[in-house]
C-alpha positions in Angstrom: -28.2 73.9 -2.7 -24.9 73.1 -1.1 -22.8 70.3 -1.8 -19.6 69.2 -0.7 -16.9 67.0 -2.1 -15.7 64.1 -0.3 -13.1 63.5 -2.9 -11.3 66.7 -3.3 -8.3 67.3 -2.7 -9.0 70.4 -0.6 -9.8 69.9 3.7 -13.6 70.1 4.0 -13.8 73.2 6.3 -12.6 75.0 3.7 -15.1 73.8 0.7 -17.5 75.1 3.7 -16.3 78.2 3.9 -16.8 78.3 0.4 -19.8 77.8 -0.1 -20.7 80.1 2.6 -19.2 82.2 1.1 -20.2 81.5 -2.6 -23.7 81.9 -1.1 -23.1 85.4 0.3 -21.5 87.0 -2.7 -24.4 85.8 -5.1 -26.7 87.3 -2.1 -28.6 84.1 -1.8 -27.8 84.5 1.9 -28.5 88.9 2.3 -27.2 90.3 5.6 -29.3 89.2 9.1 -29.6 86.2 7.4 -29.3 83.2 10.0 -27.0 80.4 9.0 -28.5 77.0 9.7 -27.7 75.5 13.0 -23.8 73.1 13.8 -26.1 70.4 13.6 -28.5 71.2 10.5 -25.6 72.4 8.0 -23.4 68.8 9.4 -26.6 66.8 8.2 -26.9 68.9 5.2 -23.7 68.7 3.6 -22.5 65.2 5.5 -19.4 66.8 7.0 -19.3 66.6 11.0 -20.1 69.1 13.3 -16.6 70.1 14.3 -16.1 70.6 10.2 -18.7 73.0 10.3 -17.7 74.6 13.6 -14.0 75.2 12.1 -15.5 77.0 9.1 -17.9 79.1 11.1 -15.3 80.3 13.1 -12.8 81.3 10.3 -16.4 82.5 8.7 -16.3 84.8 11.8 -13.1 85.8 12.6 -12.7 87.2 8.4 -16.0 88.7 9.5 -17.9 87.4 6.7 -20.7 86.2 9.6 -21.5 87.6 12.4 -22.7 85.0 15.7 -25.1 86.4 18.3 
């Protein structure tokens, strides 16, 4: 499903964000959707937690997620 590339000239947070994002616009994540856990998307897409963190936030503060 998701993929990131190491190789890209582009920071990795980012590529996450895009996918996120990617995923929302063709509604393969709908609203009330949860996104997988720090930990779960890090092992998923072989970025590291803090990666994911930093794109979760930005995810947030564009309010494109929501955290509870």
């Amino acid at each position: 499903m998701l993929a990131i590339d190491h190789h890209r000239d582009q920071f990795l947070y980012r590529q996450v964000i895009d996918l996120i994002n990617d995923s929302i616009d063709s509604g393969a994540l709908k609203p009330g959707d949860k996104l997988p856990s720090l930990r779960r998307m890090s092992t998923r897409i072989s970025v590291s937690i803090p990666t994911v963190r930093q794109a979760y936030i930005e995810l947030e503060r564009q309010r494109r997620v929501k955290s509870r």
